[in-house]
CHARMM internal coordinates of N, CA and C (Angstrom, degrees):
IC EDIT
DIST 1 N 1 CA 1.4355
DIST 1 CA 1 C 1.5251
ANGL 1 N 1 CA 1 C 108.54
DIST 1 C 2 N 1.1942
ANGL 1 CA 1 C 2 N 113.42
DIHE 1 N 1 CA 1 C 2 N 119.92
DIST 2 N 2 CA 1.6944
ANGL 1 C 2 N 2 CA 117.15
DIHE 1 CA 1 C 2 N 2 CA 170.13
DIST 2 CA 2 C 1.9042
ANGL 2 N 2 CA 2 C 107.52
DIHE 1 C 2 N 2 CA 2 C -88.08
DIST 2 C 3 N 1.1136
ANGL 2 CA 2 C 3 N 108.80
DIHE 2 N 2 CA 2 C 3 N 136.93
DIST 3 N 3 CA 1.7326
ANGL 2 C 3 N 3 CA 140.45
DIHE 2 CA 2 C 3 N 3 CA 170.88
DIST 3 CA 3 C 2.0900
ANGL 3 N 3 CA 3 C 85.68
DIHE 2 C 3 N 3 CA 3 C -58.81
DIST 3 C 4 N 1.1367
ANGL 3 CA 3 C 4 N 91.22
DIHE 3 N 3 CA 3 C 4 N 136.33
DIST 4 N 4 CA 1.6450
ANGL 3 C 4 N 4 CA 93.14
DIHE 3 CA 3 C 4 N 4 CA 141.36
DIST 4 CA 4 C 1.2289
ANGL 4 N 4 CA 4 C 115.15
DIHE 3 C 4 N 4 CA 4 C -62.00
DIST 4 C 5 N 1.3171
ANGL 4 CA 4 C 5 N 120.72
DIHE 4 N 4 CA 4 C 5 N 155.90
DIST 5 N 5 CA 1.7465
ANGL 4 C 5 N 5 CA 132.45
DIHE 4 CA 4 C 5 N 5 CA 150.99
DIST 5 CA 5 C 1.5103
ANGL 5 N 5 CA 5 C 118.52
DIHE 4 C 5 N 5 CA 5 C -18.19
DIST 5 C 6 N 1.6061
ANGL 5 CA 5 C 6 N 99.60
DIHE 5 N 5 CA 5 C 6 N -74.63
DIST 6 N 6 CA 1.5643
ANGL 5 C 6 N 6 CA 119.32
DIHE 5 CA 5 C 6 N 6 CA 171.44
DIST 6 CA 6 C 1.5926
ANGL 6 N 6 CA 6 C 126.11
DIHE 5 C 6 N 6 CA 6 C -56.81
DIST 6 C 7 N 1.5196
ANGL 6 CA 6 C 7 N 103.43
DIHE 6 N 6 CA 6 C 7 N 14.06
DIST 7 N 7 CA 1.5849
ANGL 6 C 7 N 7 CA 114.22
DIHE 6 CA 6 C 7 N 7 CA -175.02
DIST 7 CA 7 C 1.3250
ANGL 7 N 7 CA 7 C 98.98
DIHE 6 C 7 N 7 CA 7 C -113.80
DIST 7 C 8 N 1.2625
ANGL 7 CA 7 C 8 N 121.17
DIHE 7 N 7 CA 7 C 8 N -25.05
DIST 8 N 8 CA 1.4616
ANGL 7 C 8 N 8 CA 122.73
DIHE 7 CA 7 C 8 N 8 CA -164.43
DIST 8 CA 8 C 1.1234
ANGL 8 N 8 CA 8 C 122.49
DIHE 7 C 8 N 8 CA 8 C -121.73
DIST 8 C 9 N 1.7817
ANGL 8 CA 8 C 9 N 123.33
DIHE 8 N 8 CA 8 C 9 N 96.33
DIST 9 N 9 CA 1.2965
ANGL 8 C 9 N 9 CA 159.48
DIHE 8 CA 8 C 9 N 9 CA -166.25
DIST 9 CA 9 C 1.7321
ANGL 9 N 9 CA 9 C 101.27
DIHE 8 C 9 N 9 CA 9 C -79.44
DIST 9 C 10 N 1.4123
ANGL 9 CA 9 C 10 N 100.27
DIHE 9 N 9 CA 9 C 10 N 129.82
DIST 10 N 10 CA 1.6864
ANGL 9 C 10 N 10 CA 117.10
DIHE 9 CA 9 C 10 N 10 CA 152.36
DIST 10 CA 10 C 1.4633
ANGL 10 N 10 CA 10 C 125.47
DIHE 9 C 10 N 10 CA 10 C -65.53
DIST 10 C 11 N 1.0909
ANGL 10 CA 10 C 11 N 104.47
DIHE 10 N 10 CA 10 C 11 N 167.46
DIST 11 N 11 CA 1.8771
ANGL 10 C 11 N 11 CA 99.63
DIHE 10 CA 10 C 11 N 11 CA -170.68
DIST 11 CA 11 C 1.8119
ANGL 11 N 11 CA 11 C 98.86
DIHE 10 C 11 N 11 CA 11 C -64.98
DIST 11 C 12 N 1.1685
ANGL 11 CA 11 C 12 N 130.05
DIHE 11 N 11 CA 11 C 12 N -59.59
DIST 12 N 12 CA 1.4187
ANGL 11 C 12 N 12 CA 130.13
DIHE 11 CA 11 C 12 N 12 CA 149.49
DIST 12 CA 12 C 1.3268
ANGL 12 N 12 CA 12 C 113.76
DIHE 11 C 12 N 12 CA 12 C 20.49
DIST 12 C 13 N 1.7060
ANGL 12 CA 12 C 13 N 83.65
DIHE 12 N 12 CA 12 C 13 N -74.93
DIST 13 N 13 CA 2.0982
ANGL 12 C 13 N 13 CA 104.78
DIHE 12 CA 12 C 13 N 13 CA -160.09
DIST 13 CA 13 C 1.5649
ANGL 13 N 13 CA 13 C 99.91
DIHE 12 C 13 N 13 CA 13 C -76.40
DIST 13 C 14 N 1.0352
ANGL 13 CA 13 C 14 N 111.91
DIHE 13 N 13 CA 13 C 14 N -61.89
DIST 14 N 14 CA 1.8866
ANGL 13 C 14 N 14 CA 116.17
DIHE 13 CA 13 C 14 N 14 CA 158.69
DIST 14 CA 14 C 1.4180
ANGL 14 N 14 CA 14 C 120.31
DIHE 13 C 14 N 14 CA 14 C -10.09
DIST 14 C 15 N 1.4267
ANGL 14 CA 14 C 15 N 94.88
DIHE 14 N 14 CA 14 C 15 N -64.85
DIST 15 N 15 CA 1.3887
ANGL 14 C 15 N 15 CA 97.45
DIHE 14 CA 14 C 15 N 15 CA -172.87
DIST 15 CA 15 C 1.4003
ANGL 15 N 15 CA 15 C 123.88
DIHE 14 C 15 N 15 CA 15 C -68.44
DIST 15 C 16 N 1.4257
ANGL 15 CA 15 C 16 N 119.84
DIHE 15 N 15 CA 15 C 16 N -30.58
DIST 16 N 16 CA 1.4297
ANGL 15 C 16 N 16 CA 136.37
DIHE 15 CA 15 C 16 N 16 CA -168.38
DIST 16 CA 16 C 1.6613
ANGL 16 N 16 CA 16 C 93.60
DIHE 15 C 16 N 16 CA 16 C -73.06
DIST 16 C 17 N 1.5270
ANGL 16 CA 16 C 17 N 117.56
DIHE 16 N 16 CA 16 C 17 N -41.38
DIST 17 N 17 CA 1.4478
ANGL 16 C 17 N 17 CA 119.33
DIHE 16 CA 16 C 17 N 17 CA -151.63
DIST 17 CA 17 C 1.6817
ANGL 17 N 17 CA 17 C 95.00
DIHE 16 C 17 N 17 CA 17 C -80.87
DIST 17 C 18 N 1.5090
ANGL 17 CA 17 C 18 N 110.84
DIHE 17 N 17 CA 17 C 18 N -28.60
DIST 18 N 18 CA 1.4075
ANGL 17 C 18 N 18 CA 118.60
DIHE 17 CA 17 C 18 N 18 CA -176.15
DIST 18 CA 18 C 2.0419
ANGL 18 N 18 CA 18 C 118.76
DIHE 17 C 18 N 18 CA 18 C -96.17
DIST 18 C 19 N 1.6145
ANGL 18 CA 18 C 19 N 93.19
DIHE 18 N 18 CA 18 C 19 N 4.76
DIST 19 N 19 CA 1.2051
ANGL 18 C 19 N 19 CA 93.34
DIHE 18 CA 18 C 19 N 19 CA 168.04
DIST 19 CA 19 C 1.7007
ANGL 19 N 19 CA 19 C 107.04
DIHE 18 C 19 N 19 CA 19 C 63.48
DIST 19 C 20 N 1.2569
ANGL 19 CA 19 C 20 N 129.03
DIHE 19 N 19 CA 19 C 20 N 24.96
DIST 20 N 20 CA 1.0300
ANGL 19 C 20 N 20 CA 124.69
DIHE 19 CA 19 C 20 N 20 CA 169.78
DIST 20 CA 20 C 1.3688
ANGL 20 N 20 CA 20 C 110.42
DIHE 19 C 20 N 20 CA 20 C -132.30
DIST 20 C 21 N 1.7325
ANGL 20 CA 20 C 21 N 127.24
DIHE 20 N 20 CA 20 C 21 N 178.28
DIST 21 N 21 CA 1.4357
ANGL 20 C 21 N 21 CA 123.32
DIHE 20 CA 20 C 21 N 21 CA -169.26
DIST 21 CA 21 C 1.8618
ANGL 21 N 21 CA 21 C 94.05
DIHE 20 C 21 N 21 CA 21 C -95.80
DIST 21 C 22 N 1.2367
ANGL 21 CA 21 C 22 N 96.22
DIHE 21 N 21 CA 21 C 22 N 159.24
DIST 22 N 22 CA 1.3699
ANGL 21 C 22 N 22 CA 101.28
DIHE 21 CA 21 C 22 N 22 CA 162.34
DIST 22 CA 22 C 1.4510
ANGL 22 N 22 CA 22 C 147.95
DIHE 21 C 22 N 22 CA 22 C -46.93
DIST 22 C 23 N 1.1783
ANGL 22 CA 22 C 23 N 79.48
DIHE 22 N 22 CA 22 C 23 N -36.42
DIST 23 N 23 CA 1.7275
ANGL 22 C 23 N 23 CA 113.20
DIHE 22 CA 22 C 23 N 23 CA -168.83
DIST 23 CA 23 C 1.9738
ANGL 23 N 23 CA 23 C 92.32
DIHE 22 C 23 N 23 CA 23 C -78.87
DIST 23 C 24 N 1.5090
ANGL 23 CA 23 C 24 N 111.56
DIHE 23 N 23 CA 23 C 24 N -35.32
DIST 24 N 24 CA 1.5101
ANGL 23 C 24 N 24 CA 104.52
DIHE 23 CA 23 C 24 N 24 CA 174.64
DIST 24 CA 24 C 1.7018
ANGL 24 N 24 CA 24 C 120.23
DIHE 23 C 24 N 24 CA 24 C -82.21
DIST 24 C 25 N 1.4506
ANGL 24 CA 24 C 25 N 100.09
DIHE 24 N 24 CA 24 C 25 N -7.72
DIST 25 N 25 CA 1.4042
ANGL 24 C 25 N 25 CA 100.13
DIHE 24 CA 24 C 25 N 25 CA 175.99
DIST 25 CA 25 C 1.7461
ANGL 25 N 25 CA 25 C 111.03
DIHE 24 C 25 N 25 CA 25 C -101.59
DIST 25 C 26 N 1.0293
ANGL 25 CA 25 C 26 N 99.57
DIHE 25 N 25 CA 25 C 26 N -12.66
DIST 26 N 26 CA 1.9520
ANGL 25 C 26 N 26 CA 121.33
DIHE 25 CA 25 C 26 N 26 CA 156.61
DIST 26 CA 26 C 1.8333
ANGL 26 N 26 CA 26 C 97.74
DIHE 25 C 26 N 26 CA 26 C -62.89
DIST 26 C 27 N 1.1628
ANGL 26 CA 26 C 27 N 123.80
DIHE 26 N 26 CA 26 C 27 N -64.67
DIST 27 N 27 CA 1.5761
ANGL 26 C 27 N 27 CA 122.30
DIHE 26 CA 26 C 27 N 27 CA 178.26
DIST 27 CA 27 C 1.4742
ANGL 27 N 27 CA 27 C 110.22
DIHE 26 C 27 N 27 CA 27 C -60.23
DIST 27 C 28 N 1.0857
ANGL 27 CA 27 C 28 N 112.50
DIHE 27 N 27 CA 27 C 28 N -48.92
DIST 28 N 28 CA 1.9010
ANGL 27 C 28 N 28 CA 111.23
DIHE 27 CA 27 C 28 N 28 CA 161.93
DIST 28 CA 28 C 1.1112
ANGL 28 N 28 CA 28 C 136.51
DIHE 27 C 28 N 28 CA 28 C -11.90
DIST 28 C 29 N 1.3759
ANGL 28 CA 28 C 29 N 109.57
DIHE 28 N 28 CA 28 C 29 N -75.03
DIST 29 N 29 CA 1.5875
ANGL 28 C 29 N 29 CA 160.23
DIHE 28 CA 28 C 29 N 29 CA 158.37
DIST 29 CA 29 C 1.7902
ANGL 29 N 29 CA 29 C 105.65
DIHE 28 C 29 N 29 CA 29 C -35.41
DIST 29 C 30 N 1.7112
ANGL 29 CA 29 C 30 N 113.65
DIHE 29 N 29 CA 29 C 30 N -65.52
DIST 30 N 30 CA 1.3611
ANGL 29 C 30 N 30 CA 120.15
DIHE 29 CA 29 C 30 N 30 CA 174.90
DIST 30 CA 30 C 1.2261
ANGL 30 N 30 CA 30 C 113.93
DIHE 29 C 30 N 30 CA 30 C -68.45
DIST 30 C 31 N 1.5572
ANGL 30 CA 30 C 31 N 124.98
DIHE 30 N 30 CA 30 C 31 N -15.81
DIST 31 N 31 CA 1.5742
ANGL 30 C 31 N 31 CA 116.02
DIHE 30 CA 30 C 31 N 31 CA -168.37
DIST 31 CA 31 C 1.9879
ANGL 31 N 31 CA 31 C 97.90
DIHE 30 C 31 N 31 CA 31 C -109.95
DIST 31 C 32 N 1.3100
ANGL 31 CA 31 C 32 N 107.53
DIHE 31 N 31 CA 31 C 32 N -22.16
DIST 32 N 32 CA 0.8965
ANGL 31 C 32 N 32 CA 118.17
DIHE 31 CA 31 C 32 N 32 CA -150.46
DIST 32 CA 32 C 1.2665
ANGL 32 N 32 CA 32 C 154.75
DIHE 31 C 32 N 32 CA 32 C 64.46
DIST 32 C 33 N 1.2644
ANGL 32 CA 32 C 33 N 113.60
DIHE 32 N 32 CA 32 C 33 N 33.19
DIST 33 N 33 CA 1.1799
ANGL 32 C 33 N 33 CA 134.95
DIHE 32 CA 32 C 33 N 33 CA -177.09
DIST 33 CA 33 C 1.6438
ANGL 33 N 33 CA 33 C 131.03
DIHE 32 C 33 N 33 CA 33 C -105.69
DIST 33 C 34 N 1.2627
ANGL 33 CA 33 C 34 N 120.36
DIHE 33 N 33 CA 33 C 34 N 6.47
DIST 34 N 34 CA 1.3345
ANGL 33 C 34 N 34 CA 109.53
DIHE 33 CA 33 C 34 N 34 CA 159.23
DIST 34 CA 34 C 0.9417
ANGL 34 N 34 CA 34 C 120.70
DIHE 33 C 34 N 34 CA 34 C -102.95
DIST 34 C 35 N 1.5875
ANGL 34 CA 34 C 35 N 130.09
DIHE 34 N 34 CA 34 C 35 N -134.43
DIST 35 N 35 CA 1.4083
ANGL 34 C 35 N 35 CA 147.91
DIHE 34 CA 34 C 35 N 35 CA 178.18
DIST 35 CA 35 C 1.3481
ANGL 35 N 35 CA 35 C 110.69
DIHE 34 C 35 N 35 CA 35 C -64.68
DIST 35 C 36 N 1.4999
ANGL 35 CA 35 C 36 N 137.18
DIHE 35 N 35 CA 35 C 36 N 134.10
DIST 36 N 36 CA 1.2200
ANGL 35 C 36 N 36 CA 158.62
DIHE 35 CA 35 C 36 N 36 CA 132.62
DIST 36 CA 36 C 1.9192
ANGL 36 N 36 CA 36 C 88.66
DIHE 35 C 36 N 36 CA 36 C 1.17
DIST 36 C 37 N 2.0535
ANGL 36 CA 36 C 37 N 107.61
DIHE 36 N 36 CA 36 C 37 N 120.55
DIST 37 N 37 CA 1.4679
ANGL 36 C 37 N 37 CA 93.68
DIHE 36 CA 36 C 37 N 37 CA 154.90
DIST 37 CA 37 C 1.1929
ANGL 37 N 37 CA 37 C 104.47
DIHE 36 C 37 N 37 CA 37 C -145.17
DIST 37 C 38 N 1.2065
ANGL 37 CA 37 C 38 N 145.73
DIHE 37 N 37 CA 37 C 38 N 144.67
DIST 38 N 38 CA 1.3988
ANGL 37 C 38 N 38 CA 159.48
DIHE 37 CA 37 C 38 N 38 CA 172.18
DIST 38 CA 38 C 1.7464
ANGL 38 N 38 CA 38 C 110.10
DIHE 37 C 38 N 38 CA 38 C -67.89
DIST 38 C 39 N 1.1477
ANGL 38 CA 38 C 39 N 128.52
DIHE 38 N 38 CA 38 C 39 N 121.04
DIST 39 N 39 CA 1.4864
ANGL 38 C 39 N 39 CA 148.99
DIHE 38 CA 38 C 39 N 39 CA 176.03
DIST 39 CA 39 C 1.8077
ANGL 39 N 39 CA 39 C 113.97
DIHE 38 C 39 N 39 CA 39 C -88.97
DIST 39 C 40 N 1.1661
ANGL 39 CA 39 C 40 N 127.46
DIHE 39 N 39 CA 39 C 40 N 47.95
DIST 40 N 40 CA 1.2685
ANGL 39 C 40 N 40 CA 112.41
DIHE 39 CA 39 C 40 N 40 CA -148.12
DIST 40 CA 40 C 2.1959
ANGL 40 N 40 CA 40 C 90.04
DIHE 39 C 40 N 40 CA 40 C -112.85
DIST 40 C 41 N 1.6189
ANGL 40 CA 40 C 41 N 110.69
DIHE 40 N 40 CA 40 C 41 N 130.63
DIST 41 N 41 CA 1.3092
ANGL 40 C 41 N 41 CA 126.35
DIHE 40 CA 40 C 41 N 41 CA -140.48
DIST 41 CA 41 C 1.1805
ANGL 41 N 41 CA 41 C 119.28
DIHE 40 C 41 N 41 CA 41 C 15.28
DIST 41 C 42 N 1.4613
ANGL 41 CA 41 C 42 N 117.54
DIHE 41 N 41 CA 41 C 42 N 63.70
DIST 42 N 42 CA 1.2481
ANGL 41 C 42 N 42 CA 119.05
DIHE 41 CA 41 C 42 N 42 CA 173.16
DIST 42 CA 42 C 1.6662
ANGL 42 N 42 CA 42 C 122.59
DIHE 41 C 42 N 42 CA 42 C 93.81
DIST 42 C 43 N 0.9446
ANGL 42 CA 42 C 43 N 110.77
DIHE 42 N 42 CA 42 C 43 N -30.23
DIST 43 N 43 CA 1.4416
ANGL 42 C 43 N 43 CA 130.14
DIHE 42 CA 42 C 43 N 43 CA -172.43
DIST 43 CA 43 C 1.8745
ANGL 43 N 43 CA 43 C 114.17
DIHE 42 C 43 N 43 CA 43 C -90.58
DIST 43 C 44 N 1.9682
ANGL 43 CA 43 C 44 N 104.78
DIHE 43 N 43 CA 43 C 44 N 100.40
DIST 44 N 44 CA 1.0878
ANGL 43 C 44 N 44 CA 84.62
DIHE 43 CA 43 C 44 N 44 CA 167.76
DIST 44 CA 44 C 1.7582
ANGL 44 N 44 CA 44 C 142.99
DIHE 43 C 44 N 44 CA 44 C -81.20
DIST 44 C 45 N 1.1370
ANGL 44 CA 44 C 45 N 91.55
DIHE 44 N 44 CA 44 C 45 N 167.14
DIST 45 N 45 CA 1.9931
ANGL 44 C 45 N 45 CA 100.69
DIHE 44 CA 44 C 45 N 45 CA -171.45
DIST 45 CA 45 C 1.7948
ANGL 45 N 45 CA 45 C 111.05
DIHE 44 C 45 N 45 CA 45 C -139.07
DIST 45 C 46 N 0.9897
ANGL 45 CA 45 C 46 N 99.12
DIHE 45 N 45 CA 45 C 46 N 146.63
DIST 46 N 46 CA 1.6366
ANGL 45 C 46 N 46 CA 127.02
DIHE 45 CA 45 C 46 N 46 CA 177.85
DIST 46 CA 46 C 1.0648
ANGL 46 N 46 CA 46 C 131.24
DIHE 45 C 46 N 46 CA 46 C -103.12
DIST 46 C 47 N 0.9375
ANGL 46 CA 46 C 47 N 145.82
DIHE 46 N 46 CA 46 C 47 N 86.42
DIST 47 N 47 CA 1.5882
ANGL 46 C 47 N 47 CA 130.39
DIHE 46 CA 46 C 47 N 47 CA 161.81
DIST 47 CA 47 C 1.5110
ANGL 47 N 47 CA 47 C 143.20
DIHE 46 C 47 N 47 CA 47 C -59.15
DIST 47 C 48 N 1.3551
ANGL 47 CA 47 C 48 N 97.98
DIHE 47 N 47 CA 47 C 48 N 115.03
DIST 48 N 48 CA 2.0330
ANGL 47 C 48 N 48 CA 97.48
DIHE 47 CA 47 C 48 N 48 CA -162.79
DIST 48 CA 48 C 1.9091
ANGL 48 N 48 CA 48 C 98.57
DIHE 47 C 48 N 48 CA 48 C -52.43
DIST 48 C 49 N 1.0933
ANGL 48 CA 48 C 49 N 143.09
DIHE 48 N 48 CA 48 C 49 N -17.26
DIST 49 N 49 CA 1.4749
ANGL 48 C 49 N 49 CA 146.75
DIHE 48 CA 48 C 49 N 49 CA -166.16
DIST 49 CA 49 C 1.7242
ANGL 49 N 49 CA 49 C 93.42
DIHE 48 C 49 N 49 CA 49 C -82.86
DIST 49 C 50 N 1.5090
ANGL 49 CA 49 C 50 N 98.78
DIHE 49 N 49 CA 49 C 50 N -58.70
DIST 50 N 50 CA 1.8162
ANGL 49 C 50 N 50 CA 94.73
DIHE 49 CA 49 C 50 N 50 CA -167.41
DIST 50 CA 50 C 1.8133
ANGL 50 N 50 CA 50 C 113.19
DIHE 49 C 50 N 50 CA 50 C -90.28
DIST 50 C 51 N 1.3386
ANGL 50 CA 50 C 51 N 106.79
DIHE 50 N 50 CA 50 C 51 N 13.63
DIST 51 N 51 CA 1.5782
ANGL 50 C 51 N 51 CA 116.97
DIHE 50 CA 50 C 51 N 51 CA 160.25
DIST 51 CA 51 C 1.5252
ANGL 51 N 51 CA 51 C 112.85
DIHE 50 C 51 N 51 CA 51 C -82.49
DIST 51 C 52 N 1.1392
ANGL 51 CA 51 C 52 N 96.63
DIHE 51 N 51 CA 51 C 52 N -56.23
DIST 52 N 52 CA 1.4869
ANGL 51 C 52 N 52 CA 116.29
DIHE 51 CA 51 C 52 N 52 CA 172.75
DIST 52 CA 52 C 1.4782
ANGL 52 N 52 CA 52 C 120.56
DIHE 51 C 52 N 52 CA 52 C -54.20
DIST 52 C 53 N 1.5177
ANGL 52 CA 52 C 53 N 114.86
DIHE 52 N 52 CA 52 C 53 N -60.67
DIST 53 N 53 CA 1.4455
ANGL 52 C 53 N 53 CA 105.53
DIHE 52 CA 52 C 53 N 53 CA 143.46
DIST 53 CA 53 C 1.4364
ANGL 53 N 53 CA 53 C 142.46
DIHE 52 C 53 N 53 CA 53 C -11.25
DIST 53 C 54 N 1.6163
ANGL 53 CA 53 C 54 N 92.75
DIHE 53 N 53 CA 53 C 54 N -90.65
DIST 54 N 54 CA 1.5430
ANGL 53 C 54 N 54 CA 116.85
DIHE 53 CA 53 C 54 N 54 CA 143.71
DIST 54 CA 54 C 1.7066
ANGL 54 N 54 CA 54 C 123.33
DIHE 53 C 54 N 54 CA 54 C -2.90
DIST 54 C 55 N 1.4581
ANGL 54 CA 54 C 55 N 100.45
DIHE 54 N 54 CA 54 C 55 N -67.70
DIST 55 N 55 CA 1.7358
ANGL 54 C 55 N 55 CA 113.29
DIHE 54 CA 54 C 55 N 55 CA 171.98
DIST 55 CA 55 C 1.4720
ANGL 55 N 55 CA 55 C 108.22
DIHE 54 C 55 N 55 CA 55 C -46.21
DIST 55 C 56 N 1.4937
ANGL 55 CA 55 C 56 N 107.23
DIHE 55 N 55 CA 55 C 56 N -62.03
DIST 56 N 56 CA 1.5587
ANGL 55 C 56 N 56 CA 97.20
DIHE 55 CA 55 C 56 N 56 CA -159.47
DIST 56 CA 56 C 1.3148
ANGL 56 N 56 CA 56 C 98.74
DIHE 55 C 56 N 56 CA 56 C -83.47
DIST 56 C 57 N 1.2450
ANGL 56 CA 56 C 57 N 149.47
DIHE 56 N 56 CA 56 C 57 N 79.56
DIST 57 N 57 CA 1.6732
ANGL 56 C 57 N 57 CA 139.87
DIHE 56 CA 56 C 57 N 57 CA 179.57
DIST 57 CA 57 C 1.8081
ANGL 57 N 57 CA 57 C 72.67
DIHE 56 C 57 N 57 CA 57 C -152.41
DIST 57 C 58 N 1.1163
ANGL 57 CA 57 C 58 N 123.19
DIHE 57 N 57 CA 57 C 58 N -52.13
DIST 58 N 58 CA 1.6437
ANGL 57 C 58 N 58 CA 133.31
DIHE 57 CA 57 C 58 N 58 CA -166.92
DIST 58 CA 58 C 1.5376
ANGL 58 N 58 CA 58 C 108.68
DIHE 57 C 58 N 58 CA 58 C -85.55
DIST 58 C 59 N 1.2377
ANGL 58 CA 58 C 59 N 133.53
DIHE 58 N 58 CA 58 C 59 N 33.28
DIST 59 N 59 CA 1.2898
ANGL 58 C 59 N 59 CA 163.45
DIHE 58 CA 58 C 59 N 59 CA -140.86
DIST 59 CA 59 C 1.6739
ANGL 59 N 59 CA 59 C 102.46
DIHE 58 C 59 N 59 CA 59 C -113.94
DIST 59 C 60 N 1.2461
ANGL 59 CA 59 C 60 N 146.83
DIHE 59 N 59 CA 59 C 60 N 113.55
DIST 60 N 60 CA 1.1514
ANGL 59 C 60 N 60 CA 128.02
DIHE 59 CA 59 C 60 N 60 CA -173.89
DIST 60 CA 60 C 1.8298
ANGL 60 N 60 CA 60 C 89.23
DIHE 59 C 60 N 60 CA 60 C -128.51
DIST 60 C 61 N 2.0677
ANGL 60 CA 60 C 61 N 97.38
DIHE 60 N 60 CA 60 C 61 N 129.17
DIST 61 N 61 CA 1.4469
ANGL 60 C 61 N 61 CA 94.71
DIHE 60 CA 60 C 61 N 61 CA 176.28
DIST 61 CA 61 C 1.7342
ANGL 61 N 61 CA 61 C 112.08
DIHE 60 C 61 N 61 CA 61 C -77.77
DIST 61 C 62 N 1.2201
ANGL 61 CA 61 C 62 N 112.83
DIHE 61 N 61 CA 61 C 62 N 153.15
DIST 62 N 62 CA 1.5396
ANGL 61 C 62 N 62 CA 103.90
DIHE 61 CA 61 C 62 N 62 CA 169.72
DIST 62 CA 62 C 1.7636
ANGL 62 N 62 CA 62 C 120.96
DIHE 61 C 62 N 62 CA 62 C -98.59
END
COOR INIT
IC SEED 1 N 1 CA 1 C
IC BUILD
């Protein structure tokens, strides 16, 4: 299944939407620990579906 265009965020857009800096979603990526990202010629990508995802797995009940 392909995302629309408008579904699929740069580390940039990621980061702003996740309230974090880039450079920590760069450490993410190397440790592996954030959101699902696609590498496609080199260029990473995000998907607003598997961020969102992503969110609720990191969900803490109170």
């Amino acid at each position: 299944m392909l995302c629309e265009e408008n579904d699929t965020l740069t580390p940039a857009e990621a980061a702003e939407l996740l309230r974090r800096s880039v450079v920590t979603l760069e450490r993410w990526r190397r440790v592996r620990i954030g959101p699902p990202h696609y590498k496609i010629a080199g260029r990473v990508l995000y998907s607003r579906h598997d961020i969102a995802a992503w969110l609720q797995t990191q969900r803490v009940a109170a």
